[in-house]
LONU-445167 format. One line per field, with one value per residue: x, y, z of N, C-alpha, C in turn. Coordinates in steps of 0.1 Angstrom, whole numbers, plus 5000, padded with zeros to 4 digits. Example, Ala and Ser with C-alpha at 12.3 -4.5 7.8 and 13.67 -1.06 7.14 Angstrom:
! LONU-445167
n_east: [5132 5128]
n_north: [4943 4978]
n_up: [5078 5071]
ca_east: [5123 5137]
ca_north: [4955 4989]
ca_up: [5078 5071]
c_east: [5132 5129]
c_north: [4967 5000]
c_up: [5078 5079]
! end
This chain:
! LONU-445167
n_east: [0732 0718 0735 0752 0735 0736 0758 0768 0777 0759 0755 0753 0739 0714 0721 0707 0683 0679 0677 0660 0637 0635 0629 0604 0585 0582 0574 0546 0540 0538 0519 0494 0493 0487 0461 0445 0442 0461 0456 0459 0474 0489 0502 0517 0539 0556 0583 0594 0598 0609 0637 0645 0648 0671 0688 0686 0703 0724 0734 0735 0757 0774 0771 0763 0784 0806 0805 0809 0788 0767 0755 0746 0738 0719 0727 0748 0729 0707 0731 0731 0702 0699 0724 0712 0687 0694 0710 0691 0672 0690 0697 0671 0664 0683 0681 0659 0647 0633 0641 0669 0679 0670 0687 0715 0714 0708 0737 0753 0745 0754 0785 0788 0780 0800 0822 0821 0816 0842 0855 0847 0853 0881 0893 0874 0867 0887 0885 0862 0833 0815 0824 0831 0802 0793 0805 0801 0770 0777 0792 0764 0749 0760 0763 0737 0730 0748 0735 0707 0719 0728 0725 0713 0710 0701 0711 0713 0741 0752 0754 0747 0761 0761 0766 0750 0753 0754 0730 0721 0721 0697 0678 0681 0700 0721 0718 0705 0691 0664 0652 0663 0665 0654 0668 0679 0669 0681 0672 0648 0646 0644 0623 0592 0603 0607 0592 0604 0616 0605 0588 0600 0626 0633 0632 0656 0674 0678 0680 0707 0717 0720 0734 0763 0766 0763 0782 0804 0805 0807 0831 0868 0875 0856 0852 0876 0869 0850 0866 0879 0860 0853 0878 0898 0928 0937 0933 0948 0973 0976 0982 0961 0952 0936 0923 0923 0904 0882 0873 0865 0845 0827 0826 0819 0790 0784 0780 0763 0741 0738 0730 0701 0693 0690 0670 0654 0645 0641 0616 0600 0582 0588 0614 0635 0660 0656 0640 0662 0671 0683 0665 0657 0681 0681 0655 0663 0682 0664 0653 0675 0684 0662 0658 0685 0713 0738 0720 0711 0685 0667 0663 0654 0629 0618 0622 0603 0583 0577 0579 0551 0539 0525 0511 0495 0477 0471 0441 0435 0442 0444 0458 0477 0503 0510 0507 0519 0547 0542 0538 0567 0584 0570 0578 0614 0614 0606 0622 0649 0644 0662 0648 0628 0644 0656 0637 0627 0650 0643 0626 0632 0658 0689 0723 0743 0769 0791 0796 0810 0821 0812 0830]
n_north: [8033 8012 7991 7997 7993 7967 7958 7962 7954 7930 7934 7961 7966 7951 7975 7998 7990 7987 8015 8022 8012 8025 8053 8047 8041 8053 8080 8067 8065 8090 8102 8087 8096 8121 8120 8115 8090 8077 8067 8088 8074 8057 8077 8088 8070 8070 8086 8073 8051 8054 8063 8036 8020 8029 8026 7998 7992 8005 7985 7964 7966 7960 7939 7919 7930 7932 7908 7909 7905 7928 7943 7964 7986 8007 8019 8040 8054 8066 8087 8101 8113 8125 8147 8161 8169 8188 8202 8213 8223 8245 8265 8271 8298 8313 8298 8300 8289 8255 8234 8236 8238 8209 8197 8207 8192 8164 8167 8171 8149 8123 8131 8131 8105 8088 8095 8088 8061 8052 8054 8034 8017 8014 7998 7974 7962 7944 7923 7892 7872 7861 7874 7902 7909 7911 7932 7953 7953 7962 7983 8002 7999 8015 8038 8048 8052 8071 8097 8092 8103 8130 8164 8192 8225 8256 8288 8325 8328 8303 8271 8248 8223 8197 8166 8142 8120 8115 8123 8147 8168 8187 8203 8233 8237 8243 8269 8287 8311 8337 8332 8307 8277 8246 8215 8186 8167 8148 8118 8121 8128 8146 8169 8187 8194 8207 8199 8188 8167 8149 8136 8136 8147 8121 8106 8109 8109 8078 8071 8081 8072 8042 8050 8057 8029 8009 8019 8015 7986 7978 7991 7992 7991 7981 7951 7946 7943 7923 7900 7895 7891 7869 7853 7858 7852 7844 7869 7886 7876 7885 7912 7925 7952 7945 7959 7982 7980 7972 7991 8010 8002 8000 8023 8038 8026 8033 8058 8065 8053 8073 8095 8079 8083 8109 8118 8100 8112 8140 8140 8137 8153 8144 8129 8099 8084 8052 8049 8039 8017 7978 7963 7980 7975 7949 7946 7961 7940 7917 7928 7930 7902 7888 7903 7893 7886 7909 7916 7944 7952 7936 7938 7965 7959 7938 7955 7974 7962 7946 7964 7980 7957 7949 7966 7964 7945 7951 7950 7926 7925 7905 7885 7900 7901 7873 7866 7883 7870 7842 7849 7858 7841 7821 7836 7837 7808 7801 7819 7811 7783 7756 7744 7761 7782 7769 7761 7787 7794 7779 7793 7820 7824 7813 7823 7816 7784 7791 7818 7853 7860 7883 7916]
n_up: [7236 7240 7239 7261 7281 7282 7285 7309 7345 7361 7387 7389 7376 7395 7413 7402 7394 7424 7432 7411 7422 7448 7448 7425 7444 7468 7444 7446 7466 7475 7457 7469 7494 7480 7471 7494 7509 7519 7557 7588 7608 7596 7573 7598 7598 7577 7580 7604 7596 7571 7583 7601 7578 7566 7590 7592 7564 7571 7594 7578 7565 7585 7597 7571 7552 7566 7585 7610 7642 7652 7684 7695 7682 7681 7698 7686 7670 7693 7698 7669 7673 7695 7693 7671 7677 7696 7678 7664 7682 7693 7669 7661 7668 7654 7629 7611 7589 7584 7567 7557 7583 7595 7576 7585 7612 7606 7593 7615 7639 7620 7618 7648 7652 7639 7646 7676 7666 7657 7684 7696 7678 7679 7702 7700 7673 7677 7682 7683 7668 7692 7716 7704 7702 7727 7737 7718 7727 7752 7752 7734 7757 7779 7766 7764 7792 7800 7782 7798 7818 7807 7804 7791 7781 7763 7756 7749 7759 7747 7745 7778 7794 7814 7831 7853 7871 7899 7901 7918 7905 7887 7858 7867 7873 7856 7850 7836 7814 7811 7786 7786 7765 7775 7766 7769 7795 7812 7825 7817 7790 7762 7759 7736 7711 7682 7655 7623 7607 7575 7552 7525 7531 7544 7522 7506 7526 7528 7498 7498 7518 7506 7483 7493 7506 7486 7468 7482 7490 7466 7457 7456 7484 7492 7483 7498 7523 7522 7516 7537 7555 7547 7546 7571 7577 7551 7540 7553 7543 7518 7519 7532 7550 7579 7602 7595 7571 7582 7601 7591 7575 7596 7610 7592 7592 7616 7613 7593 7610 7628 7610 7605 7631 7638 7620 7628 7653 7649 7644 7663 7691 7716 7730 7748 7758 7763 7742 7728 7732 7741 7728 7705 7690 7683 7673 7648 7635 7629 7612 7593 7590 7586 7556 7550 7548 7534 7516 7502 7491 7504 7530 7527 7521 7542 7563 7559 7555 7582 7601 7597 7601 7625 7629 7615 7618 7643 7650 7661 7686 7714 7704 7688 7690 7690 7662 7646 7659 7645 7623 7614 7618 7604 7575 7579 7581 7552 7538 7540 7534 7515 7492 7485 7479 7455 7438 7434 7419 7397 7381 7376 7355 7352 7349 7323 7330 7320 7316 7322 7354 7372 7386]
ca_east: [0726 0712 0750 0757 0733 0732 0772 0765 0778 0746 0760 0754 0720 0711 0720 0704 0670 0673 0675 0647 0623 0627 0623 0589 0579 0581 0563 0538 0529 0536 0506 0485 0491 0480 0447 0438 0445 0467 0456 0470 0484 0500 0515 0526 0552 0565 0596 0603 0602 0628 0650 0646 0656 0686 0694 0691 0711 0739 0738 0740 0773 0786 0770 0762 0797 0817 0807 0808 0777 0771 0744 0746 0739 0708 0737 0747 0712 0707 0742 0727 0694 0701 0732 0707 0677 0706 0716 0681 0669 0702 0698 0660 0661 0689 0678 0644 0645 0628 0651 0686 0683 0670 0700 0725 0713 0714 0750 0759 0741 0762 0795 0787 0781 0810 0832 0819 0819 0857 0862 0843 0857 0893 0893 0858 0874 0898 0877 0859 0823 0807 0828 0826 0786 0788 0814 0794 0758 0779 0790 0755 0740 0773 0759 0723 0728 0749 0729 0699 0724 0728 0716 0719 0703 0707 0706 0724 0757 0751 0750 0753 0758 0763 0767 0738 0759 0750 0718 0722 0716 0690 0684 0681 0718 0727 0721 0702 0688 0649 0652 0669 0657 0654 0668 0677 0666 0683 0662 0633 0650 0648 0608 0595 0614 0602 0594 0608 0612 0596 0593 0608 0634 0636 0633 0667 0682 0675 0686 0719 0723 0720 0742 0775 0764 0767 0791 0812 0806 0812 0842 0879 0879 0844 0862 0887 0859 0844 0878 0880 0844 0853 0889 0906 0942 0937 0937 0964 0987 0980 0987 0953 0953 0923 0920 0916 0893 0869 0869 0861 0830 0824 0826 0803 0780 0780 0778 0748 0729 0737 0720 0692 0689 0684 0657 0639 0645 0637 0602 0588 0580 0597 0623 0641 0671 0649 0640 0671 0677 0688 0656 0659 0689 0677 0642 0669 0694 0657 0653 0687 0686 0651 0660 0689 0722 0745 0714 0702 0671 0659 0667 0645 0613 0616 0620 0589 0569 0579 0579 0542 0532 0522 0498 0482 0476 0461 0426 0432 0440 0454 0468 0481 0516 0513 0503 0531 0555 0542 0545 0580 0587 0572 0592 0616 0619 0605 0632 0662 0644 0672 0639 0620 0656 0661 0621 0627 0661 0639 0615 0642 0667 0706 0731 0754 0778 0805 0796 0822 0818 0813 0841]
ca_north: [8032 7995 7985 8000 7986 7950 7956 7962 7945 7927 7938 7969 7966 7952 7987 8007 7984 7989 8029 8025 8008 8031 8059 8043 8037 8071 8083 8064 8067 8104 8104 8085 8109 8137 8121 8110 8072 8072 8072 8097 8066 8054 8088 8092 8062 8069 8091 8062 8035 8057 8061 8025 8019 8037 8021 7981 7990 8005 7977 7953 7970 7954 7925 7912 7930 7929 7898 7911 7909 7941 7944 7982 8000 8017 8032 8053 8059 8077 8092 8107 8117 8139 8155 8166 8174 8196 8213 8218 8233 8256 8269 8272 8313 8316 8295 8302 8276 8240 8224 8239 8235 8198 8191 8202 8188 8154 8161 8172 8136 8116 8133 8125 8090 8090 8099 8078 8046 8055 8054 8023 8008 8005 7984 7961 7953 7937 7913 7883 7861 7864 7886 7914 7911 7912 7941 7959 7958 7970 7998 8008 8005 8025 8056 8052 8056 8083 8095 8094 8116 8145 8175 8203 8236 8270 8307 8336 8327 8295 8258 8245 8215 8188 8151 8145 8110 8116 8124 8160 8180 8187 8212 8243 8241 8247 8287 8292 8333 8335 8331 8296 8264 8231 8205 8174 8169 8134 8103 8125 8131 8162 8171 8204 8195 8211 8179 8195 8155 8153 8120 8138 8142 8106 8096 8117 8102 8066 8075 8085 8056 8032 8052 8049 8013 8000 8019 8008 7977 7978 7995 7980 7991 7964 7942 7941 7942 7908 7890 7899 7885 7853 7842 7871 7848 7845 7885 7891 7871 7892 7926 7938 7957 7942 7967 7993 7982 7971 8006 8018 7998 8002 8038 8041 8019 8042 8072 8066 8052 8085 8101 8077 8084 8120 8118 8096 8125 8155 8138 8133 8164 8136 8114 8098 8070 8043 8044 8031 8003 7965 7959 7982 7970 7937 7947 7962 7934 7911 7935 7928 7888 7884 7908 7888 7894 7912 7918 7957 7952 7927 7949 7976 7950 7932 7970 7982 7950 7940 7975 7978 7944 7951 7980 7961 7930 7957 7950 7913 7928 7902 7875 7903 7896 7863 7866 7889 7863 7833 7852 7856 7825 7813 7840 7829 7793 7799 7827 7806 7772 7756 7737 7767 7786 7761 7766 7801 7795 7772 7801 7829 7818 7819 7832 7801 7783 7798 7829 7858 7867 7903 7920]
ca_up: [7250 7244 7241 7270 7294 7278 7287 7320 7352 7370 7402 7387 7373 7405 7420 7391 7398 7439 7435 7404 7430 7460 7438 7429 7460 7466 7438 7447 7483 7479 7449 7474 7499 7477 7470 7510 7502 7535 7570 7597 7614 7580 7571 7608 7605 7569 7581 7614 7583 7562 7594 7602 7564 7566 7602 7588 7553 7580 7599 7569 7562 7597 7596 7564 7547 7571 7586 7628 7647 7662 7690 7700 7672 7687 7707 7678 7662 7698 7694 7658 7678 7706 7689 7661 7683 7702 7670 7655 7689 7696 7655 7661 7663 7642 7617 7608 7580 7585 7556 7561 7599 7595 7571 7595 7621 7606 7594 7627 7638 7615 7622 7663 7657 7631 7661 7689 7661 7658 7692 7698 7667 7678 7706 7697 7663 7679 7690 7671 7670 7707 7725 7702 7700 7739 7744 7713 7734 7764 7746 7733 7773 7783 7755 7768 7804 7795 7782 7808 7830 7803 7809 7784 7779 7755 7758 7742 7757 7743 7755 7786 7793 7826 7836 7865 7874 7910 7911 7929 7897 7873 7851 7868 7879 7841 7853 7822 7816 7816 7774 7779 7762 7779 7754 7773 7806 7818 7819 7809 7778 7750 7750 7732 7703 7668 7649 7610 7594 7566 7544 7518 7538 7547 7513 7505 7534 7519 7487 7505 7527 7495 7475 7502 7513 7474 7460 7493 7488 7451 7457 7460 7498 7496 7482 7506 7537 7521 7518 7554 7560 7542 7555 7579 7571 7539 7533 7557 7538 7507 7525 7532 7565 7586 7611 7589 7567 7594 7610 7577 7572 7612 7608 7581 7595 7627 7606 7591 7618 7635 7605 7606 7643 7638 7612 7640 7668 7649 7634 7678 7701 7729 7727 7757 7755 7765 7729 7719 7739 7731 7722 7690 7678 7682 7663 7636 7636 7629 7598 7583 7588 7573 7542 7539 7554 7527 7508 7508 7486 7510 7542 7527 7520 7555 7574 7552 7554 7596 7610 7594 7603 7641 7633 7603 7628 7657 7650 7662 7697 7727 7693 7676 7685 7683 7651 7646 7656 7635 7610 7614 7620 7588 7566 7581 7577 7537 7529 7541 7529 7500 7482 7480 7469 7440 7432 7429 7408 7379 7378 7374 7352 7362 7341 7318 7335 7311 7317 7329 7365 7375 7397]
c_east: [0722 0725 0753 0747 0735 0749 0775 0767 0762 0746 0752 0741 0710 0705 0707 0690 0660 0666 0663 0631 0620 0624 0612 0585 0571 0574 0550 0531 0532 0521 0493 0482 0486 0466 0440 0440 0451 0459 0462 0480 0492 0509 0524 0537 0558 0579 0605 0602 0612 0637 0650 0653 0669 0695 0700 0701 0724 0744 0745 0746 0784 0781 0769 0777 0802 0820 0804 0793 0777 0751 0740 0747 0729 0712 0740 0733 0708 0718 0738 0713 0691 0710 0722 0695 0687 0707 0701 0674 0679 0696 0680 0656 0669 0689 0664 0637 0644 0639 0667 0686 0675 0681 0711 0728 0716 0733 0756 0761 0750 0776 0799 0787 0794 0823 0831 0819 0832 0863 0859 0848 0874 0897 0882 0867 0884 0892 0866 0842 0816 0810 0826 0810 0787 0793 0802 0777 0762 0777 0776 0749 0750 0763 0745 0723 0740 0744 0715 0704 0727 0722 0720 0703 0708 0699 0715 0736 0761 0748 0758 0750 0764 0758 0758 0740 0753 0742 0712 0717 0701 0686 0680 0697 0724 0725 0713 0696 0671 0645 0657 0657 0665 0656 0666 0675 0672 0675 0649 0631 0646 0627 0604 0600 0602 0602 0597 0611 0603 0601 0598 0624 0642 0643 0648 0678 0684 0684 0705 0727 0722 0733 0755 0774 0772 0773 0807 0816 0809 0830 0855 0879 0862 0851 0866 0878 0855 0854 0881 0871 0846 0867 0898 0923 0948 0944 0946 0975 0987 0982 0977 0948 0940 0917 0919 0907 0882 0867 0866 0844 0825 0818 0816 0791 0772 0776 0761 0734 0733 0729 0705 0685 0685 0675 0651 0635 0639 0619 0592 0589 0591 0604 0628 0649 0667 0642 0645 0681 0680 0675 0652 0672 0687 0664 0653 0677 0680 0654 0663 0686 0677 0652 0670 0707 0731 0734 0702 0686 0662 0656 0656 0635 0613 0618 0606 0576 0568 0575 0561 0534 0523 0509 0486 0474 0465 0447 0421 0435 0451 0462 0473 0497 0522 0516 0520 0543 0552 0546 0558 0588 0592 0581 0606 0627 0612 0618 0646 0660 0651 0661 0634 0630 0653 0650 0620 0640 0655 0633 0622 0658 0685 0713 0738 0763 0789 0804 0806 0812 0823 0827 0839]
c_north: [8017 7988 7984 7996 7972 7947 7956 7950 7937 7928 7954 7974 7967 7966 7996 8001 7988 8008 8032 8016 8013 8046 8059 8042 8049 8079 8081 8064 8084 8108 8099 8092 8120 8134 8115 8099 8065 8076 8080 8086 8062 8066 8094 8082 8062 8076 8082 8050 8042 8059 8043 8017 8018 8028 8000 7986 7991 7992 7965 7953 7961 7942 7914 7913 7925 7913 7896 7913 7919 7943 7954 7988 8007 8027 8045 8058 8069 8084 8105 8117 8127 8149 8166 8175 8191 8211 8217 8229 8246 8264 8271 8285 8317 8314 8288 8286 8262 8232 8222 8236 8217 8192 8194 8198 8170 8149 8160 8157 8126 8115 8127 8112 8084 8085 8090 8064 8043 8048 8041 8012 8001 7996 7973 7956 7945 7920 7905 7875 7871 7869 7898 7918 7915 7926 7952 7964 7964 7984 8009 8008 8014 8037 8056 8052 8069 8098 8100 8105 8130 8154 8186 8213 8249 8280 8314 8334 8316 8281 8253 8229 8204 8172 8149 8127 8104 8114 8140 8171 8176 8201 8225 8247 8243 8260 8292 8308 8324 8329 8323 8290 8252 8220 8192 8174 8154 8122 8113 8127 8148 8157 8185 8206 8198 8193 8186 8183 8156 8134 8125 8137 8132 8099 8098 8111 8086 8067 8075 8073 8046 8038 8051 8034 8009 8007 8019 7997 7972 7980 7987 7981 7981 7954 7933 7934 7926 7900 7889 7895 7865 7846 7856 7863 7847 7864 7890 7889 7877 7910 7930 7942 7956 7952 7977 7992 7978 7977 8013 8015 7998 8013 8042 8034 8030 8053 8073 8061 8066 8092 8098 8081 8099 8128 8114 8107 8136 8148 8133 8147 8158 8123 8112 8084 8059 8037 8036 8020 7990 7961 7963 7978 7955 7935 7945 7947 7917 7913 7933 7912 7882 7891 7899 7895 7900 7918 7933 7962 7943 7933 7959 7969 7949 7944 7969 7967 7950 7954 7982 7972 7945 7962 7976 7948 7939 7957 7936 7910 7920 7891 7885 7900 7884 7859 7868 7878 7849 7838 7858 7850 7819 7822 7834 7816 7795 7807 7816 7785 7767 7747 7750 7777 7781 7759 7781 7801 7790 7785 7811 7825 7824 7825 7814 7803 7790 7813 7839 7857 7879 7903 7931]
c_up: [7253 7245 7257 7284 7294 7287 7303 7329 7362 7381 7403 7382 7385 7413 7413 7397 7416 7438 7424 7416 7441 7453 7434 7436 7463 7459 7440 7463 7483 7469 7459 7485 7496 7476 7483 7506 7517 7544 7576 7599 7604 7576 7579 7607 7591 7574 7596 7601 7571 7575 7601 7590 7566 7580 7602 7576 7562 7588 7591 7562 7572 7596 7584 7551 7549 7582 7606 7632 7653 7671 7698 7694 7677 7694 7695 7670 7677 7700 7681 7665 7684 7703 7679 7668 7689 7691 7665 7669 7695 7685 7657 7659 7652 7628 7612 7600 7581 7580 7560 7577 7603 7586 7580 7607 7620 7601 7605 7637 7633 7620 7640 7664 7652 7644 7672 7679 7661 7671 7704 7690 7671 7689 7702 7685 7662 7682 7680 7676 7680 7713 7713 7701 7715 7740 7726 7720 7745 7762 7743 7747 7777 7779 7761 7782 7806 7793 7785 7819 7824 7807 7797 7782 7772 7757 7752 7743 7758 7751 7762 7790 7809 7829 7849 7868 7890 7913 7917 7918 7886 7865 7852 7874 7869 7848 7837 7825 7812 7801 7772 7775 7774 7769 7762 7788 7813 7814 7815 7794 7769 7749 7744 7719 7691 7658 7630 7605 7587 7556 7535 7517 7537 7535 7510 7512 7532 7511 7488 7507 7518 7488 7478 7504 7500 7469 7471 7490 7474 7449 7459 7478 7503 7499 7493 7519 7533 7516 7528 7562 7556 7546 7562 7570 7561 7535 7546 7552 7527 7508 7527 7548 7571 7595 7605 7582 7573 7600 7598 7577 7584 7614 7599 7582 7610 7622 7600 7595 7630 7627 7604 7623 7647 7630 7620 7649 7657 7645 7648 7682 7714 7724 7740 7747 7760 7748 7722 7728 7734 7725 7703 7687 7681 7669 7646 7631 7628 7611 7587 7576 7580 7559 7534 7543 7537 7513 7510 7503 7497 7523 7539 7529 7530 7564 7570 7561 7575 7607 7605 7598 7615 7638 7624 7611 7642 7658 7658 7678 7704 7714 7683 7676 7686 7669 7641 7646 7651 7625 7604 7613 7605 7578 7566 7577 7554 7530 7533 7537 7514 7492 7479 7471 7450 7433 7426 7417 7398 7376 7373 7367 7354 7348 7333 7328 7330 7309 7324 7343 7372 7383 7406]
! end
């Protein structure tokens, strides 16, 4: 066994280390939770900081793998949201069960963004730098005014559903029977909703979304995505089909911010699509850069730590988001400083030059 870790790729350790520290984490804010240690307000935003988790690692599949800025992913995270809310309030009589009807609500979730990343993926990927960032945020306002004009509602002879584009309808023109539900209501969005997240849940969903990301990226179809990040010409000329593997990692990036986006929706009573506007994938896209683009241990920290930061700061009132943004600032300028780098490299020693390097 000592052979066998000493033998061990450090790519690979790495991994073994990320999934041994959220794992602790976990342990540990669920022990402080059993002895009162947390706040309400603290234990109310553990399951939006594991769907926020899960929503930067996806992203820092597209951006930091694959190399494309994408600035409408909040489009699929509400894509993941309302699909899930949808399935968890349809399945609500039939399926009594908290667990089972919050797991297939987020597959359902996944599979929906899955499909709309697809179908977003094949023309956008066509596209390079600053037009696909632009025609990527269109896409996500496109899905959220969308959206705002749904309308859906269920009853016995199941769900009804209508586009309210006009103006002219809302949602008594669904025809529901006296035993319907109201799920989405337009811009008012899905309220009513059973809130069944659970940070355990969350944690599971983490867990998840680490274990695809890096053994993706591990994988030969990684590989290929970050030969494809580092000279597109280069890996055309050695056969590797660009446009597929960048709807691969596109696809999977959308996929499981549809799952993270329907752990956020089932864990409110209200959600509307104003939620997920450019503002959050901007927040997220903030989360990726300071962890560390291509780097998913750093993505976790800089969610945990940044999406915290603002509530630990609330006591300090009309400077709290100043505060807030110095202290982003300074991160920052220290994490991407190359003196404090090469300060941190004497302290942590590197590997020999003559050493192999991993694959």
């Amino acid at each position: 066994m000592k052979n066998y870790f000493k033998n061990m790729k450090t790519a690979t350790k790495v991994d073994y280390a990320t999934y041994a520290g959220v794992i602790l984490a976990f342990i540990i804010v669920m022990l402080c939770q059993s002895m009162g240690l947390l706040s309400r307000q603290m234990t109310g935003m553990l399951v939006p900081i594991c769907a926020y988790i899960c929503m930067s690692l996806s992203l820092n599949l597209t951006v930091g793998v694959l190399g494309e800025l994408s600035l409408g992913h909040a489009g699929f995270m509400s894509v993941g949201a309302f699909s899930g809310i949808i399935t968890s309030m349809s399945l609500s009589a039939s399926v009594p069960n908290e667990l089972v009807r919050v797991v297939i609500s987020i597959v359902v979730g996944t599979v929906f963004a899955a499909v709309v990343g697809f179908i977003v993926g094949i023309p956008v990927l066509r596209l390079r730098g600053d037009y696909l960032a632009i025609v990527t945020l269109a896409f996500g306002e496109i899905i959220k005014d969308i959206i705002n004009c749904l309308l859906v509602g269920w009853d016995e002879r199941g769900l009804h559903i209508a586009l309210n584009f006009d103006g002219k309808k809302n949602i008594d023109s669904l025809g529901l029977s006296e035993n319907g539900i109201e799920i989405i209501k337009g811009a008012q969005g899905a309220s009513g909703n059973d809130r069944i997240a659970t940070f355990t849940v969350g944690f599971v969903l983490v867990m998840i979304t680490l274990i695809v990301v890096l053994n993706l990226v591990r994988s030969r179809t990684g590989r290929a995505v970050m030969a494809i990040r580092d000279n597109r010409i280069a890996a055309e000329s050695v056969g590797i089909n660009v446009t597929k593997y960048k709807l691969i990692a596109f696809v999977t990036s959308a996929a499981l911010a549809g799952a993270a986006g329907a752990l956020f929706g089932l864990n409110y009573a209200s959600v509307n699509a104003a939620q997920f506007d450019f503002n959050t994938s901007i927040m997220v896209l903030v989360y990726v850069v300071l962890g560390g683009l291509g780097n998913m241990w750093g993505s976790i920290i800089a969610t945990v730590v940044i999406y915290i930061l603002p509530e630990a700061l609330r006591e300090y009132a009309d400077l709290r988001m100043l505060l807030y943004a110095v202290i982003l600032i300074l991160v920052m300028l220290a994490t991407h400083n190359p003196q404090l780098r090469a300060l941190i490299g004497k302290i942590i020693p590197r590997r020999r030059k003559g050493a192999a390097v991993d694959g």
